[in-house]
N, C-alpha and C positions, 0 to 999 in steps of 0.2 A: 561501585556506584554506577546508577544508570542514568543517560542524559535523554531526556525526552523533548519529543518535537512532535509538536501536529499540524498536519496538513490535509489538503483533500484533492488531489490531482497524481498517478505511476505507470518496465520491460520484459520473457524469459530466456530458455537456452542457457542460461547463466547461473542459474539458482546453483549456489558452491554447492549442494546435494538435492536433486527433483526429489528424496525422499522427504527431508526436512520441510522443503518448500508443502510438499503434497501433507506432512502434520500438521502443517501450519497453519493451511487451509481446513483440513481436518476439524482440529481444534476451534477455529473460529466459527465455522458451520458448525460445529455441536454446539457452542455458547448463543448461536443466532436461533436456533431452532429451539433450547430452550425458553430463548424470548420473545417464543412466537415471531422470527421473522423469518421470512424465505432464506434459505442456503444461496451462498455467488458462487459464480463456476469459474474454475479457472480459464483466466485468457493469454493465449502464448503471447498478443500483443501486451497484455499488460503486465504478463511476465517478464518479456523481453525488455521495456520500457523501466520496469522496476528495476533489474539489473544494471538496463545504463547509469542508471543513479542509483545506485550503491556503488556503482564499480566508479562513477564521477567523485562521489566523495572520497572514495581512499585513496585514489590516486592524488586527488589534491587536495588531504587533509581538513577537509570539512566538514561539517553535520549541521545540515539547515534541507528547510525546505525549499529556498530557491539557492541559486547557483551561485558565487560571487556574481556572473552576471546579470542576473537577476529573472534566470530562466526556469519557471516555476515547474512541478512534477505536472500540469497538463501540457506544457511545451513537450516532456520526455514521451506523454503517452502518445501524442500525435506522429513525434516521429518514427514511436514505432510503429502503428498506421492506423491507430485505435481512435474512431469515432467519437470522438467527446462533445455535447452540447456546443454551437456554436457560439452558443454567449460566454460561455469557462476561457478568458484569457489564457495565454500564454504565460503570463508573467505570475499568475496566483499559485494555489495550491486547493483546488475541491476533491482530492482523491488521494492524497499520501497520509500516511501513517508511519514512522520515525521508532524503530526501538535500539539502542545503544545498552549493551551489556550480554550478558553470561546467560546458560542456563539451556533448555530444551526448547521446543517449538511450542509446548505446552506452556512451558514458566513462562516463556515470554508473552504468549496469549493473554494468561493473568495478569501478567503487570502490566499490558494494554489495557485489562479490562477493567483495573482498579484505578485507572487514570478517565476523572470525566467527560475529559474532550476525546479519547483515543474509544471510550468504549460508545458513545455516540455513533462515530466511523464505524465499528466494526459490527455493530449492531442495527446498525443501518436506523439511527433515531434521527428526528429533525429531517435536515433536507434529503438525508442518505437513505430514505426507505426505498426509493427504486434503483439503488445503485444493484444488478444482478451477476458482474463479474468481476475476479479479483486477478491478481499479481503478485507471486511476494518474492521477494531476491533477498539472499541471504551472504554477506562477505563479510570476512571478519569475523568481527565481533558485533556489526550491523543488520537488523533487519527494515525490508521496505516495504508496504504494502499498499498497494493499489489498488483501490477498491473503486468502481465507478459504473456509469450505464451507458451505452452508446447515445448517437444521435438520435433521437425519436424514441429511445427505449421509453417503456411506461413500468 
């Protein structure tokens, strides 16, 4: 069974395989192109930021988008040195994406895609059309993605 969570705020170096991570971008950019939206490129900061938070949840046993303390996945991108709008609090979530379960970089794309609030994210629909670089950290049995636009990006 898979436990979903959505959010919109994410670190690399960490990705448990840059090959997975690099399908997984793969995959999302072929699904974004077929829906006419520009491909994201990947960002080491928001690789690196996605990994602190995968690697925060399993060490201490949780799957949320903020933290027990309530430090949301734009807290993580910052720290890793990633430009995020200065209005995206600390404490929220405008750039994470959540998948818990089994399967390939691909399966799990799908079952992002088939969930309405995760395929918005990754599709960049609603507020996310100018989001143009991503993040994804893979541990476990958890994937995290990071999808977001610098300061000033358009």
């Amino acid at each position: 069974m898979s436990i979903w969570l959505t959010l919109l705020p994410l670190i690399e170096g960490g990705v448990s395989s840059v090959d997975a991570g690099d399908e997984m971008i793969y995959a999302i950019n072929e699904a974004r192109v077929a829906h006419h939206v520009p491909p994201v490129r990947r960002d080491e900061r928001l690789t690196r930021a996605a990994f602190a938070k995968v690697t925060d949840m399993v060490t201490r046993g949780y799957v949320a988008h903020l933290t027990p303390e309530g430090r949301g996945s734009n807290w993580f991108a910052r720290q890793a040195g990633y430009p995020l709008p200065a209005e995206w609090p600390d404490d929220r979530n405008f750039i994470e994406s959540i998948y818990v379960g089994g399967g390939t970089p691909f399966e799990a794309v799908g079952a992002f895609l088939a969930s309405p609030s995760h395929s918005v994210h990754l599709l960049g629909g609603a507020g996310f059309a100018r989001s143009t670089d991503i993040g994804v950290a893979h541990l476990e049995n958890i994937w995290v993605i990071f999808i977001a636009r610098p300061e000033g990006g358009t």
